[in-house]
N, C-alpha and C positions, 0 to 999 in steps of 0.2 A: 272128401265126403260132401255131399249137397247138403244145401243148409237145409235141418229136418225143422229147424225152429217157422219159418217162413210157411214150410211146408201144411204145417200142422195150422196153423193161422188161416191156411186159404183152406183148409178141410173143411174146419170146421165153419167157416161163412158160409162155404156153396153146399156141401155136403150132406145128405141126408144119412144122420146118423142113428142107430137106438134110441131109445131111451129110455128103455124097461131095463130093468137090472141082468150084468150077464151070469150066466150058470155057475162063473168063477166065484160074485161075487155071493149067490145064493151057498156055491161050497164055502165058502169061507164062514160066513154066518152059522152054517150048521155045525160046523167046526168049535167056534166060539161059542154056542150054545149048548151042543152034545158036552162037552171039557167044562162047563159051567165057570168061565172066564169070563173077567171085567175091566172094563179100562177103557181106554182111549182109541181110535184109532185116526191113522191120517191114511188117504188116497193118494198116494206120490204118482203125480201125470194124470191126473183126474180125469178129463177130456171135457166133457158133455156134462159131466156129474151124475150120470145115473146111476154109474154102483156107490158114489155118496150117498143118495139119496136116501137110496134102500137100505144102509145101513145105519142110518137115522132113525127112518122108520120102523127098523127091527129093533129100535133102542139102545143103539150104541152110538156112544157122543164122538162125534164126527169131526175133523176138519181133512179139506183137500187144497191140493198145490199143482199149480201147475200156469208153465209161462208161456203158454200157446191160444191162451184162451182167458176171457173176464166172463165171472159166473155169478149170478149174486143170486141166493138160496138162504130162507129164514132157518132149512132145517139144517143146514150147517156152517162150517167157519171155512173159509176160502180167502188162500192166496196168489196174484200172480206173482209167483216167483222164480226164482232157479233152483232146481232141485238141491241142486251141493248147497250152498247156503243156508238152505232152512235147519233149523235147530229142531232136534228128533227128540230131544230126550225126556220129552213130558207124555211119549206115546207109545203104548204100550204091544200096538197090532199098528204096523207097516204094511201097507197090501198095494203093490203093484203090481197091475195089470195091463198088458202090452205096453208097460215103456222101455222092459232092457234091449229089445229089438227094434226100438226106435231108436235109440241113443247110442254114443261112440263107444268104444271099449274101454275108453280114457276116462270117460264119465263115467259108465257103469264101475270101475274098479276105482275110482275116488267116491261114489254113491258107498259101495261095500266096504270101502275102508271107513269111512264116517258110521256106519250102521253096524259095524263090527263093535263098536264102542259104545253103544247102544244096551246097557246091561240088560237082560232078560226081557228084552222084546222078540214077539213073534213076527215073522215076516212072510207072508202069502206072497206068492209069486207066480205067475203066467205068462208065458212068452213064447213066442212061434220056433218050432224047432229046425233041425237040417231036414229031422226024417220027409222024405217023399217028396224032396224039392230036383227036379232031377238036373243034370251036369250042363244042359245049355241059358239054366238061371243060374247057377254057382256062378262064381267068379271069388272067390277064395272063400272067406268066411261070410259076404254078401252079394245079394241077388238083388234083382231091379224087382220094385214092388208092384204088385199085379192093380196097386187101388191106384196109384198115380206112375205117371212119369217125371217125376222131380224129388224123390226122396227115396232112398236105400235101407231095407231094413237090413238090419245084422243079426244073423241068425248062428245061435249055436248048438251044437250036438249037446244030449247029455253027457258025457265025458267031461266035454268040455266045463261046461257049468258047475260039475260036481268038483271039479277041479278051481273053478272060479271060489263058490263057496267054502272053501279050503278051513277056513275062519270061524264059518260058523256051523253048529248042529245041526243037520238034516232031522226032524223030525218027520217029515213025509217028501216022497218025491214019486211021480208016474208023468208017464208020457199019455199022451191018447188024441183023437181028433174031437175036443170036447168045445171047440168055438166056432159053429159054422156062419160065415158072413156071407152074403147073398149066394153065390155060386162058388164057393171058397170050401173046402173044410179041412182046413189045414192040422198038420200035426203042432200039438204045443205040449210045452212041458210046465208041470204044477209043481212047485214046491213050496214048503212051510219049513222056514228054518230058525233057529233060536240065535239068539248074538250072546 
């Protein structure tokens, strides 16, 4: 596997990225709004911090993690860390957004097992799927990524995932092409699952 950590460091210097909030993180807000829910949330793989931001500004107390990137923002709590190490259990909304497709299957399934233990937290999820990737990008479960040449995202089917989250409650799950990035509009999959 190329190291994604490196990876993600040189993105974010050279790269022009958003920084208006994505449509994930406006579903998730309407989510936690419609269901009149309160609490905490944290941004696991934060990037840039824009879906932090916006959910600060929507009134929900914030902190975001993430070890690719130094962020400093009045309107939330931010740390460079490693995702396994951080201690989850003061938060009540988990929202990652494209990191399981950044990260090794090793880490995502020690991610899931730490957040399984996580009593009655909600967990928003987005991440790029197999659908419509076609067989000369495959190369088993990952394909070379179309934004660089030095990092590999890992991409899984819904079966797959639904199989991952084994652990915890699917309260919502759809596929669709709901993330378009410049010339991109790739299939990804939403899920909201309970621990």
């Amino acid at each position: 596997m190329i190291d994604s950590l490196n990876y993600w460091k040189n993105f974010y210097k050279k790269n022009e990225v958003p920084t208006s909030e994505s449509d994930f993180a406006r579903f998730t807000v309407g989510y936690i709004k419609k269901n009149c829910l309160t609490g905490r949330l944290i941004d696991v793989g934060c990037g840039n911090g824009r879906d932090s931001r916006f959910f600060a500004a929507s009134g929900i107390s914030t902190s975001a993690i993430d070890a690719s990137i130094q962020l400093s923002d009045p309107s939330f709590e931010f740390e460079c860390q490693d995702i396994i190490s951080h201690d989850y259990t003061d938060f009540q909304f988990i929202y990652m957004r494209f990191l399981i497709h950044a990260i090794t299957e090793k880490k995502l399934d020690a991610l899931l097992e730490k957040l399984s233990k996580n009593n009655s937290s909600l967990m928003f999820i987005e991440t790029r799927s197999t659908r419509g990737i076609t067989s000369e990008q495959k190369l088993e479960t990952n394909f070379r990524s179309p934004i660089g040449t030095e990092h590999y995202r890992i991409l899984y089917s819904q079966a797959y995932l639904d199989h991952k989250f084994h652990r915890l409650n699917t309260i919502f799950k759809s596929e669709g092409q709901f993330a378009p990035y410049r010339t991109e509009n790739p299939f990804v999959l939403r899920y909201i699952l309970k621990s």
